[in-house]
mmCIF file as gemmi writes it, N, C-alpha and C atoms, coordinates in Angstrom:
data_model
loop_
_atom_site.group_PDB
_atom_site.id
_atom_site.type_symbol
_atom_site.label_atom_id
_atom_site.label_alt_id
_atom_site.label_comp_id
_atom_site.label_asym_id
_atom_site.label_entity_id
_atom_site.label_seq_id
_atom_site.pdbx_PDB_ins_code
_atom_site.Cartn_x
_atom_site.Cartn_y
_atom_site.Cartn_z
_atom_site.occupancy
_atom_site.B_iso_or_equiv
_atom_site.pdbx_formal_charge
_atom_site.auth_seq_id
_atom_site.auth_asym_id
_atom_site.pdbx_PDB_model_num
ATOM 1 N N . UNK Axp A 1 ? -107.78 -91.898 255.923 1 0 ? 1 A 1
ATOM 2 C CA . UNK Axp A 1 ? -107.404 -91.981 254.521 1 0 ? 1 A 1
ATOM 3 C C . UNK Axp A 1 ? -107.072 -93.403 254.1 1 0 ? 1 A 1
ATOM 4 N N . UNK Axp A 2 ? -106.835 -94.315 255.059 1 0 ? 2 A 1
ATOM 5 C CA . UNK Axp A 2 ? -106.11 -95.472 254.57 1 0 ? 2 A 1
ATOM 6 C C . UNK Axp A 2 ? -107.829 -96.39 254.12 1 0 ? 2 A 1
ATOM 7 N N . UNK Axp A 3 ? -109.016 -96.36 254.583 1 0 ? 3 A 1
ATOM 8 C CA . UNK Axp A 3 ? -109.885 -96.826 254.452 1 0 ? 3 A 1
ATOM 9 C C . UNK Axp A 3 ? -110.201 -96.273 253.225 1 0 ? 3 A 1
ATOM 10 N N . UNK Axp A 4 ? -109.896 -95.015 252.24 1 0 ? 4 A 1
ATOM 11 C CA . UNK Axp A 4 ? -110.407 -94.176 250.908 1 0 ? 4 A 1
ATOM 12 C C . UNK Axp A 4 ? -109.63 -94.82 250.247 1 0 ? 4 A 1
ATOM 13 N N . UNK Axp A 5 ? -108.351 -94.689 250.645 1 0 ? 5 A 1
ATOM 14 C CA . UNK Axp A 5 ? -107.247 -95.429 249.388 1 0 ? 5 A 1
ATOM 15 C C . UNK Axp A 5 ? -107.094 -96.566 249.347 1 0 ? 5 A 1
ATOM 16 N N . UNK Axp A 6 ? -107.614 -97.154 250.348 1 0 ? 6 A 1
ATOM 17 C CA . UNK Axp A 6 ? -108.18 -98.615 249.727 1 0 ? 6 A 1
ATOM 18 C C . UNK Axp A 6 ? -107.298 -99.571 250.53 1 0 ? 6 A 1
ATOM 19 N N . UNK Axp A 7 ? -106.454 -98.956 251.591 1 0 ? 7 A 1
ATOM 20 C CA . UNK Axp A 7 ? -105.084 -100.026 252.224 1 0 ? 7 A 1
ATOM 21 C C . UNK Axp A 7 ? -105.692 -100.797 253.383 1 0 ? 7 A 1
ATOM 22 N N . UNK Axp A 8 ? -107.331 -100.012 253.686 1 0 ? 8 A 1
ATOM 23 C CA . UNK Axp A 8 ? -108.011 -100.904 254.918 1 0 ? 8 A 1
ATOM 24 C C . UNK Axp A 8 ? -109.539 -101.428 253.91 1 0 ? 8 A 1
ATOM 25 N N . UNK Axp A 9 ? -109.851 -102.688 254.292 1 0 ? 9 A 1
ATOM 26 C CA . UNK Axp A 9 ? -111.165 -102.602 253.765 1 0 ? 9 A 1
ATOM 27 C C . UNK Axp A 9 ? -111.396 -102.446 251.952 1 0 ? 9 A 1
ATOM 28 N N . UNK Axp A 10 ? -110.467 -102.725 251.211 1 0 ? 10 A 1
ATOM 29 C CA . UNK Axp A 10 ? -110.881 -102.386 249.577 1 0 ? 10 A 1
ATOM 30 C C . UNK Axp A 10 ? -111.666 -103.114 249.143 1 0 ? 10 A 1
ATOM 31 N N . UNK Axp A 11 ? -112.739 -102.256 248.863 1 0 ? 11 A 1
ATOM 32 C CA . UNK Axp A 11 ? -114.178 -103.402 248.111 1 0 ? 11 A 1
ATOM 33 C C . UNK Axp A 11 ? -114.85 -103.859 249.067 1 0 ? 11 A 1
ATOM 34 N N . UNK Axp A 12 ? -114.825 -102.801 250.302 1 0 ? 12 A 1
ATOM 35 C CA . UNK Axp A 12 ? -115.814 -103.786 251.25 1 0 ? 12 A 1
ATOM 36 C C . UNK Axp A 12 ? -116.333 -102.616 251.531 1 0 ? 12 A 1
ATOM 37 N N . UNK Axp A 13 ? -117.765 -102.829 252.004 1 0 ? 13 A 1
ATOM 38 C CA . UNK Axp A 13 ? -119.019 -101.941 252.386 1 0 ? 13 A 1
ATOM 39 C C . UNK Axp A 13 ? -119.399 -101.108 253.378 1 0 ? 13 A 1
ATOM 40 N N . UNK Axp A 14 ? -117.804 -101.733 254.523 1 0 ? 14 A 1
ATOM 41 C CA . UNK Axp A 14 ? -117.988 -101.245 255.724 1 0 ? 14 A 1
ATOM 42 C C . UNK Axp A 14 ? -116.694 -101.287 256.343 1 0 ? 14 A 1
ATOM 43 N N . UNK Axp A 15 ? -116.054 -99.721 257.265 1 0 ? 15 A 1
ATOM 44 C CA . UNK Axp A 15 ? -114.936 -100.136 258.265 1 0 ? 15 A 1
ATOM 45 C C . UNK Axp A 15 ? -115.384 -99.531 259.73 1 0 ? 15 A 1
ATOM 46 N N . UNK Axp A 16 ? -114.7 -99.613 260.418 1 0 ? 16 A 1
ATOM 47 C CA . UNK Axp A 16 ? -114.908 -99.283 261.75 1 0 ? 16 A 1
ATOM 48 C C . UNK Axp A 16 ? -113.708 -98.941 261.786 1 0 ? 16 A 1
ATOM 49 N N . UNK Axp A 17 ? -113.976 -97.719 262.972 1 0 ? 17 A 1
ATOM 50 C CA . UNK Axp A 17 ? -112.633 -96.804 263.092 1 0 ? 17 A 1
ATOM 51 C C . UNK Axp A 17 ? -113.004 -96.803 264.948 1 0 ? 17 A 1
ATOM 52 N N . UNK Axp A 18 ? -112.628 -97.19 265.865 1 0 ? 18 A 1
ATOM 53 C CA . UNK Axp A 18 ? -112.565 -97.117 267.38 1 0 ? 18 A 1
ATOM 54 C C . UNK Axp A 18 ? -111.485 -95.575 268.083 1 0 ? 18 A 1
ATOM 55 N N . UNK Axp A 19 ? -111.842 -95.247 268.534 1 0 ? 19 A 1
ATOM 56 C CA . UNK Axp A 19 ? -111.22 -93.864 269.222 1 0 ? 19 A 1
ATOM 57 C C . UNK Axp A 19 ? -111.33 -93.926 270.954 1 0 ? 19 A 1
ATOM 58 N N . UNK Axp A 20 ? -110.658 -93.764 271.127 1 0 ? 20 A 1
ATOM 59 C CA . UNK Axp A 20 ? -110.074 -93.841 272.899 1 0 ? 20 A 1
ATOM 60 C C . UNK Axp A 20 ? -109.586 -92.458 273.283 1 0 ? 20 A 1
ATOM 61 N N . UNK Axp A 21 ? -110.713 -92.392 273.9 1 0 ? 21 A 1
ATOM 62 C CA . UNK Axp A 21 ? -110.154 -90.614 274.297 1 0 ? 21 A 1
ATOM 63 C C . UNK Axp A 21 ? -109.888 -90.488 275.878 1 0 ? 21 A 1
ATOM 64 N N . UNK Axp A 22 ? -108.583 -89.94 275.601 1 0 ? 22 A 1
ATOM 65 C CA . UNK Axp A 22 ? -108.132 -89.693 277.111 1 0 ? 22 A 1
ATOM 66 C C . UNK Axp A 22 ? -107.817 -88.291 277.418 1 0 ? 22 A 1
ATOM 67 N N . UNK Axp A 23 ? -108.67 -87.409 277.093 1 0 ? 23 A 1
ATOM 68 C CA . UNK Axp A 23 ? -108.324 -85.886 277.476 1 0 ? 23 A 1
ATOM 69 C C . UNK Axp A 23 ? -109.98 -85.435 277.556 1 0 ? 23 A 1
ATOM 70 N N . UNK Axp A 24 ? -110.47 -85.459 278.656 1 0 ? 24 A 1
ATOM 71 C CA . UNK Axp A 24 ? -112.023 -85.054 278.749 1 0 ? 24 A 1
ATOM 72 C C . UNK Axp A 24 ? -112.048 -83.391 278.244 1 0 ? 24 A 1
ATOM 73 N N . UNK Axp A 25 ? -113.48 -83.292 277.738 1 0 ? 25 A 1
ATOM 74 C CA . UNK Axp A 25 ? -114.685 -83.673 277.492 1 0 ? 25 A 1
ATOM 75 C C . UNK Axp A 25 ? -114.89 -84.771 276.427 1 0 ? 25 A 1
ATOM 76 N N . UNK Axp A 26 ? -115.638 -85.776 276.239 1 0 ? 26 A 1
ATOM 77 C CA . UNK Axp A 26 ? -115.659 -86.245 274.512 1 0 ? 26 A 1
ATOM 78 C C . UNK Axp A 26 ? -115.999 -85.615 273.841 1 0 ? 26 A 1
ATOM 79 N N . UNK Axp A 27 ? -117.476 -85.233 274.175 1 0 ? 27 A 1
ATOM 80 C CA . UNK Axp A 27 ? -117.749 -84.178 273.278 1 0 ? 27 A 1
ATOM 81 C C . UNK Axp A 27 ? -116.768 -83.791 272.376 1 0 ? 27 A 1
ATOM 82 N N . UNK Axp A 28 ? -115.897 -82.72 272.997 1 0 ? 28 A 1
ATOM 83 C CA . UNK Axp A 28 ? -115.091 -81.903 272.304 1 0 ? 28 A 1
ATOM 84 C C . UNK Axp A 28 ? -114.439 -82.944 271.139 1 0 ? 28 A 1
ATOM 85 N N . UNK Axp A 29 ? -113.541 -83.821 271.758 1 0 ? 29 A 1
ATOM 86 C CA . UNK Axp A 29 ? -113.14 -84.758 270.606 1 0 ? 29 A 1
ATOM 87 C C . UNK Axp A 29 ? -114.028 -85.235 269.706 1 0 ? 29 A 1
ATOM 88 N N . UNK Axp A 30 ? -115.31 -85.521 269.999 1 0 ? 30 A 1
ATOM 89 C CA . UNK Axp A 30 ? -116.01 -86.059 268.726 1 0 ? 30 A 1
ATOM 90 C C . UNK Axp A 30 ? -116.537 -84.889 268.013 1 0 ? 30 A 1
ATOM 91 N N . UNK Axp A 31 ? -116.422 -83.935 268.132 1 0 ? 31 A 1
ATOM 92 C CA . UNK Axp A 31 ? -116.737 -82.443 267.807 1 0 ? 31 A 1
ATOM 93 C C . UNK Axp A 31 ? -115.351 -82.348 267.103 1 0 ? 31 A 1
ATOM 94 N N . UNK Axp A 32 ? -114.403 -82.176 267.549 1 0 ? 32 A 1
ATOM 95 C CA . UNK Axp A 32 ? -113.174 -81.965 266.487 1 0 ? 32 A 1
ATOM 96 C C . UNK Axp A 32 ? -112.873 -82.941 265.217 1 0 ? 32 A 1
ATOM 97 N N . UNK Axp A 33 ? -113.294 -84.711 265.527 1 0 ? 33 A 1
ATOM 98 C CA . UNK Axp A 33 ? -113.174 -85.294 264.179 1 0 ? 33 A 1
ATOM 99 C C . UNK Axp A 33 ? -114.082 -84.658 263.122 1 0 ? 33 A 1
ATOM 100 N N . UNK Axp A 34 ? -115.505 -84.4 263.587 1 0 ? 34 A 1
ATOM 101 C CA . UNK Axp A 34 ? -116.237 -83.984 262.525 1 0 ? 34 A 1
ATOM 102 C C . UNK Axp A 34 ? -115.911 -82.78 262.202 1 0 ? 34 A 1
ATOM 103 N N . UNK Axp A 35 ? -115.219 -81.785 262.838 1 0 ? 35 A 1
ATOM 104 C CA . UNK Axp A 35 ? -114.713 -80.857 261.929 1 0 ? 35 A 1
ATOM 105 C C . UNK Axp A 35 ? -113.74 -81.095 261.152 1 0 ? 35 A 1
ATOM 106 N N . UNK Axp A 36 ? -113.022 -81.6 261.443 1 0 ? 36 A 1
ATOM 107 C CA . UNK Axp A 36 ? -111.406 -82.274 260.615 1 0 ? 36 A 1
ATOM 108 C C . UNK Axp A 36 ? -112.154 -82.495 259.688 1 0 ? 36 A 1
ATOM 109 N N . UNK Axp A 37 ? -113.065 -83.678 259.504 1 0 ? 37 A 1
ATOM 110 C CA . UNK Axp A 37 ? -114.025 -84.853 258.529 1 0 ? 37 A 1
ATOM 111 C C . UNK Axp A 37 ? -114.122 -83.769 257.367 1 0 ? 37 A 1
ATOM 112 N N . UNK Axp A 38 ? -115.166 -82.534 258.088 1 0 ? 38 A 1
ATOM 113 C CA . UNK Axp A 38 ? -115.85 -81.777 257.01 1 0 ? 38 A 1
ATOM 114 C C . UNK Axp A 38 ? -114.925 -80.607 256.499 1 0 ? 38 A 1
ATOM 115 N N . UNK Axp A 39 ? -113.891 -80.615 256.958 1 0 ? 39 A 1
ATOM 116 C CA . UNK Axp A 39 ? -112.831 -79.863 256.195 1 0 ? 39 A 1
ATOM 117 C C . UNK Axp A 39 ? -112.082 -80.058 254.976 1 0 ? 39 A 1
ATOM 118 N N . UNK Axp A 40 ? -111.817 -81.672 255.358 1 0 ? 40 A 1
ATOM 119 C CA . UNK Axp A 40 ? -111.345 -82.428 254.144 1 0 ? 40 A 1
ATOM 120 C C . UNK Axp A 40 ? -112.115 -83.343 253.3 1 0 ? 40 A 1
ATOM 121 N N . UNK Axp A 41 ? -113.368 -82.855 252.994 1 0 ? 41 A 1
ATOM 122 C CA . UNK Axp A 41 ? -114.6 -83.379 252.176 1 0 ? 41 A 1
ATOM 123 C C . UNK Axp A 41 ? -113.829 -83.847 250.667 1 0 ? 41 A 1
ATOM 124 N N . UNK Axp A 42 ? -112.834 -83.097 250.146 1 0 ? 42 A 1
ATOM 125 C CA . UNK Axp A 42 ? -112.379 -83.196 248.769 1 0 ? 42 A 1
ATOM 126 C C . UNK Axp A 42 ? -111.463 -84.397 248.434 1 0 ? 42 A 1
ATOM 127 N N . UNK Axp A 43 ? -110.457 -84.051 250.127 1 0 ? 43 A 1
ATOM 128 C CA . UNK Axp A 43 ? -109.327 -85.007 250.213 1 0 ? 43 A 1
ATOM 129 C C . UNK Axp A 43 ? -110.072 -86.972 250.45 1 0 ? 43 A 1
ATOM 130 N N . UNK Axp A 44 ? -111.164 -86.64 251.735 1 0 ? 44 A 1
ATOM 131 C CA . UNK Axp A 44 ? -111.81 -87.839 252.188 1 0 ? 44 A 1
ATOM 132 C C . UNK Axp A 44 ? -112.875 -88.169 250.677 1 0 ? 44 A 1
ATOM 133 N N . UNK Axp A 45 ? -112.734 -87.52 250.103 1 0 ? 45 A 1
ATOM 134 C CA . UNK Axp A 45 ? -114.21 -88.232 248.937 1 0 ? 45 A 1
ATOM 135 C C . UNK Axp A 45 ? -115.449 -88.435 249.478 1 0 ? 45 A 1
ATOM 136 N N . UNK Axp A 46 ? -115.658 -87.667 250.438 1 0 ? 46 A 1
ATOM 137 C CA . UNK Axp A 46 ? -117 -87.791 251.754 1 0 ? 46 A 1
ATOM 138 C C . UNK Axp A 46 ? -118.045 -87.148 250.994 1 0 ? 46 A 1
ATOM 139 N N . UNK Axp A 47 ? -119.169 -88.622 250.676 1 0 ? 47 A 1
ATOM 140 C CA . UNK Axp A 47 ? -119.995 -88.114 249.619 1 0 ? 47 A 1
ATOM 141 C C . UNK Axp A 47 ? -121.363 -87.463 250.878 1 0 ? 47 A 1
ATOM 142 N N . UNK Axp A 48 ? -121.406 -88.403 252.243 1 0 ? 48 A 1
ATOM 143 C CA . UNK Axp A 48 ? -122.237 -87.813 253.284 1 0 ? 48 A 1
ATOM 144 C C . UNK Axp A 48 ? -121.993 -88.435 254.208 1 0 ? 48 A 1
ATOM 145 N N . UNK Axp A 49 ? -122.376 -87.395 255.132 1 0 ? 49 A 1
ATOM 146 C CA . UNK Axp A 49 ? -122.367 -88.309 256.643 1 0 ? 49 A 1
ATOM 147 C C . UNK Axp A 49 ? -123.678 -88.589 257.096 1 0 ? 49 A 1
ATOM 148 N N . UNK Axp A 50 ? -124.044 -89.983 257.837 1 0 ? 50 A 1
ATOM 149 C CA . UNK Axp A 50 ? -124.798 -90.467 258.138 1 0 ? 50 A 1
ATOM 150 C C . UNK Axp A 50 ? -125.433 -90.64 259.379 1 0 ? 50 A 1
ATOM 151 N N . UNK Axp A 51 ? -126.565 -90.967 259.8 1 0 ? 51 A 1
ATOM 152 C CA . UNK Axp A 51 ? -126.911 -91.315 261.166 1 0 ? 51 A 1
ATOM 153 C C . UNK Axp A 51 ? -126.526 -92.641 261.133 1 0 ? 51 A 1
ATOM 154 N N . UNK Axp A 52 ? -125.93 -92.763 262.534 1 0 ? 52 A 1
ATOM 155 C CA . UNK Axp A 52 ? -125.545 -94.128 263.308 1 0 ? 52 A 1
ATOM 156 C C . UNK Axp A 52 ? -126.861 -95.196 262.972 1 0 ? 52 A 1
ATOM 157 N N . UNK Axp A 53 ? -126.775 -96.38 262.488 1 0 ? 53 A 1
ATOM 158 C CA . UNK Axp A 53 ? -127.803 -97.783 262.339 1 0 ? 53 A 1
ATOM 159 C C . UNK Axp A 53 ? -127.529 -97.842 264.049 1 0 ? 53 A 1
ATOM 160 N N . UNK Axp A 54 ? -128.769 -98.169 264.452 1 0 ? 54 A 1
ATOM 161 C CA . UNK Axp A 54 ? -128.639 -99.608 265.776 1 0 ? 54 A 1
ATOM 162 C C . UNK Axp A 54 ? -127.62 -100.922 265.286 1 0 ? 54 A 1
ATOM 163 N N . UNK Axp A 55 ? -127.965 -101.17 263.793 1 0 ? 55 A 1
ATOM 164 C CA . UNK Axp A 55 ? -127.274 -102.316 263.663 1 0 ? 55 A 1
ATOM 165 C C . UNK Axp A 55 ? -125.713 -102.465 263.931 1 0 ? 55 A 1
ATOM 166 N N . UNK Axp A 56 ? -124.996 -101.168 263.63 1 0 ? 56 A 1
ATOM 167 C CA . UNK Axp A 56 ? -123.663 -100.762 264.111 1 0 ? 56 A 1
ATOM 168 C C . UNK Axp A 56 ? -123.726 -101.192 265.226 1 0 ? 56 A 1
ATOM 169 N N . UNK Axp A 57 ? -123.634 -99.685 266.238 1 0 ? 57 A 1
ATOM 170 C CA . UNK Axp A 57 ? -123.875 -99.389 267.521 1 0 ? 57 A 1
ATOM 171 C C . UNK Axp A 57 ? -124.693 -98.806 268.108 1 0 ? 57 A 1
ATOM 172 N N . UNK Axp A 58 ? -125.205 -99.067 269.079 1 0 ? 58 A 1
ATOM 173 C CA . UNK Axp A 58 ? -126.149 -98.115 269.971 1 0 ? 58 A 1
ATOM 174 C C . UNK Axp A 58 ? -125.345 -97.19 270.763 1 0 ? 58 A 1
ATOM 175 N N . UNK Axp A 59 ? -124.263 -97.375 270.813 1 0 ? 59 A 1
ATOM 176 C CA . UNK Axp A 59 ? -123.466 -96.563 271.57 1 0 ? 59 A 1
ATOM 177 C C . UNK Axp A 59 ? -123.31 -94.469 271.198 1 0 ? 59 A 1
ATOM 178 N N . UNK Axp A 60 ? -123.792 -94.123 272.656 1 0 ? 60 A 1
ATOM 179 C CA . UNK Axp A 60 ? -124.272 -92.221 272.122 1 0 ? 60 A 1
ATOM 180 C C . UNK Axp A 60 ? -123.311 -91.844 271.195 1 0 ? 60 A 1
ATOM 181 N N . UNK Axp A 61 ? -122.108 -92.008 271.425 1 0 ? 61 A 1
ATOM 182 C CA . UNK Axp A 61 ? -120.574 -91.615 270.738 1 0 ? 61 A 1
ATOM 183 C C . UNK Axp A 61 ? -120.463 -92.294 269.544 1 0 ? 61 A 1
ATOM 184 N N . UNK Axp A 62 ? -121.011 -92.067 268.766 1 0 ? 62 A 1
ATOM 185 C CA . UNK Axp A 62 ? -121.219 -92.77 267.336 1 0 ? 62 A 1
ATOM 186 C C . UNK Axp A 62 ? -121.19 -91.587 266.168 1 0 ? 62 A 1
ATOM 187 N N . UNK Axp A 63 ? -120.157 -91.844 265.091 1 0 ? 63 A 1
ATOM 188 C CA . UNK Axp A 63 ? -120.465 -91.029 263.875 1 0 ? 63 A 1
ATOM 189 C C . UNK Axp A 63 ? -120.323 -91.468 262.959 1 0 ? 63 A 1
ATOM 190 N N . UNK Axp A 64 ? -121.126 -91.535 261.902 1 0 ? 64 A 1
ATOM 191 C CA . UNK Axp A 64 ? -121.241 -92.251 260.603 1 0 ? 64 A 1
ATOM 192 C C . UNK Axp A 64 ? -120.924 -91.313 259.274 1 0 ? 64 A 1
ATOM 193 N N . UNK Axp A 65 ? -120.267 -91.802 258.261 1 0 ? 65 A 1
ATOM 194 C CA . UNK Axp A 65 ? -120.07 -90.733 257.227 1 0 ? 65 A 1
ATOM 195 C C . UNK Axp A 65 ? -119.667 -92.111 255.895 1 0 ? 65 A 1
ATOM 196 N N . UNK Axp A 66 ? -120.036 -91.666 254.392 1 0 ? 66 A 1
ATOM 197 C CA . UNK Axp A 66 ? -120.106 -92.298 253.382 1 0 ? 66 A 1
ATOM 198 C C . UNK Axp A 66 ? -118.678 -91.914 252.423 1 0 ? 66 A 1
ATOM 199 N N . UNK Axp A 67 ? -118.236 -92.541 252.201 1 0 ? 67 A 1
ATOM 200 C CA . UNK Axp A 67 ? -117.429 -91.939 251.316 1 0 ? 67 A 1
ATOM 201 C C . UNK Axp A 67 ? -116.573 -93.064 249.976 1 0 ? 67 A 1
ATOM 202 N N . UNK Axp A 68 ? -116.306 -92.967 248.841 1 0 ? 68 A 1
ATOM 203 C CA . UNK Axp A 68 ? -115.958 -92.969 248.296 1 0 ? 68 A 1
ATOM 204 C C . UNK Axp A 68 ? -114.568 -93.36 248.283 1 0 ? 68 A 1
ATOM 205 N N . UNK Axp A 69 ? -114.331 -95.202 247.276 1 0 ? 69 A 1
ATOM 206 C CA . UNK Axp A 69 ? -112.717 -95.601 247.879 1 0 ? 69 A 1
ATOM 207 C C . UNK Axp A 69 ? -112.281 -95.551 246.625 1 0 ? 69 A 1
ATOM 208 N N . UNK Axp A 70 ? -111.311 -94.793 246.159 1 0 ? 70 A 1
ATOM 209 C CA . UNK Axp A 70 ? -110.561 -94.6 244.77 1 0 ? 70 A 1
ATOM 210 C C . UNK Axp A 70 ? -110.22 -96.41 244.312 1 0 ? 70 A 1
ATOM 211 N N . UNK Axp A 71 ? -110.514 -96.494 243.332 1 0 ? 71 A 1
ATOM 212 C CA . UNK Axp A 71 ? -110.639 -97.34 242.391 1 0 ? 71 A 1
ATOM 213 C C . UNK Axp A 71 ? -112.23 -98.471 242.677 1 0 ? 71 A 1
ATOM 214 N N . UNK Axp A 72 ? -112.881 -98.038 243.391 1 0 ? 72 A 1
ATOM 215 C CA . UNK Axp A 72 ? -114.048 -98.79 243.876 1 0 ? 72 A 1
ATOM 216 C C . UNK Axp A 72 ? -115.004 -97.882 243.205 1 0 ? 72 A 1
ATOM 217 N N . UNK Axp A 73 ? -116.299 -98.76 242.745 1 0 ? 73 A 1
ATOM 218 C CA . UNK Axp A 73 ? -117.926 -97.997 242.609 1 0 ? 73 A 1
ATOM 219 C C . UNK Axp A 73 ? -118.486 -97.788 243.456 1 0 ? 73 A 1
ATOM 220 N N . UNK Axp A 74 ? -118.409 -98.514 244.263 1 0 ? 74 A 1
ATOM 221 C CA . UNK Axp A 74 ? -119.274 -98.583 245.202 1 0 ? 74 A 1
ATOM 222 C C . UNK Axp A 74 ? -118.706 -97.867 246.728 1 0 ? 74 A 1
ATOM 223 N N . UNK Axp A 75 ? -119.666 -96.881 247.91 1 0 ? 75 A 1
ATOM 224 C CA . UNK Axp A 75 ? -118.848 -95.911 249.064 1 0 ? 75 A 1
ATOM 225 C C . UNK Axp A 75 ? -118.67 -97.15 249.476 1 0 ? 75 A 1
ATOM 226 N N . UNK Axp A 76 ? -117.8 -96.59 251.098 1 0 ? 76 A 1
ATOM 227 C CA . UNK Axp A 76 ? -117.702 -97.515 252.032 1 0 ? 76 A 1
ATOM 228 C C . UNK Axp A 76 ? -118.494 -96.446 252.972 1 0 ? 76 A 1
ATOM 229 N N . UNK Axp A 77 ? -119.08 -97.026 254.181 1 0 ? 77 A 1
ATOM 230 C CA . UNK Axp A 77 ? -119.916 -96.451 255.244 1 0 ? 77 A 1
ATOM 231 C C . UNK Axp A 77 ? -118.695 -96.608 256 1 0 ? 77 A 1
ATOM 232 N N . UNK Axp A 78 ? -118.241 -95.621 256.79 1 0 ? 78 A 1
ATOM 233 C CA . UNK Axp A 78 ? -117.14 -95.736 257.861 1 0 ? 78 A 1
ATOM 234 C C . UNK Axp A 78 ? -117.691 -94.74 259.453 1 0 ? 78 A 1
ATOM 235 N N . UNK Axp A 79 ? -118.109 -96.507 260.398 1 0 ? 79 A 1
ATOM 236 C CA . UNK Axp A 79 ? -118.496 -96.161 261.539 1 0 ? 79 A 1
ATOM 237 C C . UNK Axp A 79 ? -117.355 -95.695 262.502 1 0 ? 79 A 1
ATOM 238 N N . UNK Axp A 80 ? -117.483 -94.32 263.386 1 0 ? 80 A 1
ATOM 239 C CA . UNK Axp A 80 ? -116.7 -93.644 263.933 1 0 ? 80 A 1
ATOM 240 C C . UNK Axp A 80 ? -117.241 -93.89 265.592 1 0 ? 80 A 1
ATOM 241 N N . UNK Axp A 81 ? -116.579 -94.674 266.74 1 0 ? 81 A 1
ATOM 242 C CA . UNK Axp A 81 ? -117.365 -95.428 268.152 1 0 ? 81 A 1
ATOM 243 C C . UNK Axp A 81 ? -115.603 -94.369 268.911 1 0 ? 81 A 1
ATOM 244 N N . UNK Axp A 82 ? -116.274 -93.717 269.465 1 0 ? 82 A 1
ATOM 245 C CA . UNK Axp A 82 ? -115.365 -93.259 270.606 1 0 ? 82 A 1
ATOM 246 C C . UNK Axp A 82 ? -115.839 -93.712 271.929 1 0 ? 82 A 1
ATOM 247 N N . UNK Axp A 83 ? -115.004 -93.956 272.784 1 0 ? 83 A 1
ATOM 248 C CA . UNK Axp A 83 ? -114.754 -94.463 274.179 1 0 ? 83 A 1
ATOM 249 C C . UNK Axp A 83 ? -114.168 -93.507 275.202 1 0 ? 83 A 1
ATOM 250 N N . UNK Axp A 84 ? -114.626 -93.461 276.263 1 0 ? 84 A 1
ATOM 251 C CA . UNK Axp A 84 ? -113.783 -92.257 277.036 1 0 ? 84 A 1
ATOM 252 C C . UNK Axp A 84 ? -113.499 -93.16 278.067 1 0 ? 84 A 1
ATOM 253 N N . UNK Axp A 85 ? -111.878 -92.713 278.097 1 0 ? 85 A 1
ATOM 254 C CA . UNK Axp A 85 ? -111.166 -93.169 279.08 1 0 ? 85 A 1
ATOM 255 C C . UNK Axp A 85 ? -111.04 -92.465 279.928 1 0 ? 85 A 1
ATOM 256 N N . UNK Axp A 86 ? -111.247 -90.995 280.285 1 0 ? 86 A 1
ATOM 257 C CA . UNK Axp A 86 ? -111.104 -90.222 280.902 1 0 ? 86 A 1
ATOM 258 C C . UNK Axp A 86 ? -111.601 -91.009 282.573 1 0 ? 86 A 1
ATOM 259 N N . UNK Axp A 87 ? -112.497 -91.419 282.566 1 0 ? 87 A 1
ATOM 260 C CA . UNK Axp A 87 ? -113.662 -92.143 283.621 1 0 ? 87 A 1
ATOM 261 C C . UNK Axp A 87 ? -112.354 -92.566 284.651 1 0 ? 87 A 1
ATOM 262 N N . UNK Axp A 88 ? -112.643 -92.859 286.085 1 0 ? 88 A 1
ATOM 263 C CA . UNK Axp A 88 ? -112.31 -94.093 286.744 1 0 ? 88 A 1
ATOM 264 C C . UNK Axp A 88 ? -112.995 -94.982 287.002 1 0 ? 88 A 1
């Protein structure tokens, strides 16, 4: 929310959001943001979610979504890069 209301990133085209997951599977965690995401479509102003650019990341754990920053015209694209820490 802080990237919609404008307290990260206002007037800019693009944020990055990094996630560190330490409770395996990822999956599951990157499976639960996008449900959270698409629950609160009204609250987030989430006009769509997107496929990952190469130009972002190539990284598999990638989620992209468009949305809309109150007092801005223009979305912001907000890239979603999870990391699993779970690993040794």
């Amino acid at each position: 929310m802080d990237f919609v209301d404008g307290k990260y990133s206002r007037g800019h085209n693009y944020g990055i959001m990094i996630g560190y997951v330490v409770l395996a599977p990822l999956d599951n965690a990157v499976a639960k943001v996008i449900t959270a995401m698409n629950t609160r479509k009204v609250v987030t102003f989430e006009r769509s979610p997107c496929q990952p650019d190469d130009k972002f990341s190539s990284h598999p754990y990638t989620h992209c979504s468009s949305h809309l920053q109150r007092g801005q015209k223009d979305p912001i694209t907000l890239v979603h890069i999870f990391f699993d820490l779970t690993r040794e």
